[in-house]
N, C-alpha and C positions, 0 to 999 in steps of 0.2 A: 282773408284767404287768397283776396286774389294777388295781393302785396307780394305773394311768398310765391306766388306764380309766377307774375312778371319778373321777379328777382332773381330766380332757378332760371329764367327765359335768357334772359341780357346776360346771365354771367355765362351759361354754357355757349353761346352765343360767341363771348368775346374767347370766351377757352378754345373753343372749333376755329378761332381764326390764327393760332399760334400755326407756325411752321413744323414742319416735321423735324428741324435740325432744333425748333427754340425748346419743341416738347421733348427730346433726347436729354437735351442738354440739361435743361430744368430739373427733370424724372430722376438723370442720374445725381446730383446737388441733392436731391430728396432721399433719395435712397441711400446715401450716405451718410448723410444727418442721421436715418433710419439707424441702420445700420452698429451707430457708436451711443445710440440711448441706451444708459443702463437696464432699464426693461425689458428692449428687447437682448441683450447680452446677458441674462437671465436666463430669459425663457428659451424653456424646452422644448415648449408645443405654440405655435404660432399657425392664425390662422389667417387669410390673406386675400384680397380679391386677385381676380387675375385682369389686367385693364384692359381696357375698351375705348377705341375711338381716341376720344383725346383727353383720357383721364394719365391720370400719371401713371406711366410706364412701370409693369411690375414683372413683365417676365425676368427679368435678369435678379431683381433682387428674391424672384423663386428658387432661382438656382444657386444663387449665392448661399442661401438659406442652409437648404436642403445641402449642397456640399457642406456646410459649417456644421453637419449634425442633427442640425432639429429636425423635430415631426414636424411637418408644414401640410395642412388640411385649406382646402379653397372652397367655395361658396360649388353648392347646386341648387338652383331656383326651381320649386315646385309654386308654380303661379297658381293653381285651383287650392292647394291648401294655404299658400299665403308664408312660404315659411321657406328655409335656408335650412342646409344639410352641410354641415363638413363633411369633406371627403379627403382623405391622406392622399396624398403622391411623391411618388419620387423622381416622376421623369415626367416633366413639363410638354418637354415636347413631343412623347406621344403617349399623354394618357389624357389631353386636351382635348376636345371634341367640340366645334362651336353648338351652344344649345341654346338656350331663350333668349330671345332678340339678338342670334347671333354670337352672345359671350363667348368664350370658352369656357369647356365646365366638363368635370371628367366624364370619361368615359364610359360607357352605359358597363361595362365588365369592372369596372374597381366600384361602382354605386353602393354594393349594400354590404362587397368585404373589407369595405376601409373609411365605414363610417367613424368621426370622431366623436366620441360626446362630450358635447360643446362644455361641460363643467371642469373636464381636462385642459381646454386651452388656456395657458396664460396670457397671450397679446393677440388682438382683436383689429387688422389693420382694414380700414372701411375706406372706399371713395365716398363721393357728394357733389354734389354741386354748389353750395353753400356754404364755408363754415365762420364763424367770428370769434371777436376775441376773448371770449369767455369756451372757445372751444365747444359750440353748438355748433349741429350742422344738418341740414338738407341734403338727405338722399336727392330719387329723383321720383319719388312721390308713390311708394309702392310699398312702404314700411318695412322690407322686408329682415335689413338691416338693425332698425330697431328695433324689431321683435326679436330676433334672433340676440341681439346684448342685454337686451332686457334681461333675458333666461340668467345669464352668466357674470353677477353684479363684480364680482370679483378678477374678472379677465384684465389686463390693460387694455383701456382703448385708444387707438391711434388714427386719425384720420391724415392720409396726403393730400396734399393741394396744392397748387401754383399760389403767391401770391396775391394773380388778380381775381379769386376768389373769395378772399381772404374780406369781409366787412365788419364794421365798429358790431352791430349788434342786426343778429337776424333775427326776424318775427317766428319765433321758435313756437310749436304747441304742446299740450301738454302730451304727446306719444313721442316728440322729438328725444331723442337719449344724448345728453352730453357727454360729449368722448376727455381724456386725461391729455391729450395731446394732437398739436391739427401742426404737422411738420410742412414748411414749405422751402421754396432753392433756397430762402435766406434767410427763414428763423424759424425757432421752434416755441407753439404757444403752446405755454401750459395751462391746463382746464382747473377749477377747484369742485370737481364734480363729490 
């Protein structure tokens, strides 16, 4: 256990110490790989985090989105029940409201008229902190994420990453869910989940 501690440690660690010009540039190389996967050029309904800190940059690929058509639903974290809510929006920049630890996450007025139900989504796009090449991956230790894919075995799932995330094989357990694809600025690994 504690392996997958120090391991989640060191790599957000080395992630926090990219620049802001190397995290832009990476995000958008990612989002554009994103972007041209048959999966998500499919899907209708996509569901999304919105990033944080120094995860890979998603507001732009919200908008991209959402102009392109799709219903695009983002994460709201109820920490007491343990669980993740899709919520639909269409305007990023003001139906955002920072909520748990800060995220952004919408707005207490769209919460309960734009829920999604999660067996509508097709593409499932997750941050981590960890993922490998078998396409496992390490949230940041709150499950919230994998309980919420659990429910939905049929959704795509995609996790973004920078490379220096990216390890041969992480100390996964049995509640970790392996995603179908972990995209990063320079390749796309595919899962055989």
């Amino acid at each position: 256990m504690s392996d997958s501690n120090q391991l989640r440690k060191d790599i957000l660690a080395t992630r926090n110490n990219l620049s802001p010009e190397e995290l832009q540039e990476k995000s958008k190389a990612i989002g554009n790989r994103l972007l041209e996967l048959p999966e998500i050029v499919k899907s209708k309904s996509i569901f999304l985090y919105v990033s944080f800190r120094s995860e890979v940059e998603t507001m732009s690929l919200l908008k991209t989105l959402i102009e392109s058509g799709k219903t695009v639903s983002v994460p709201i974290t109820y920490v007491k029940e343990r669980r993740l809510d899709a919520i639909h929006i269409t305007d990023p920049e003001n139906q955002l409201v920072p909520g748990y630890c800060d995220i952004p996450e919408p707005d207490k007025s769209i919460r309960v008229s734009n829920i999604v139900e999660p067996e509508t989504i097709d593409s499932v796009i997750l941050p981590g902190s960890v993922f490998d090449e078998r396409c496992g991956r390490f949230g940041y230790g709150g499950g919230f994420y994998d309980r919420f894919v659990s429910k939905i075995p049929k959704a795509c799932r995609i996790g973004l990453a920078f490379d220096l995330q990216i390890v041969k094989l992480a100390p996964l357990q049995d509640h970790d869910e392996l995603l179908d694809y972990v995209i990063t600025e320079t390749r796309i690994i595919r899962g055989k989940r």
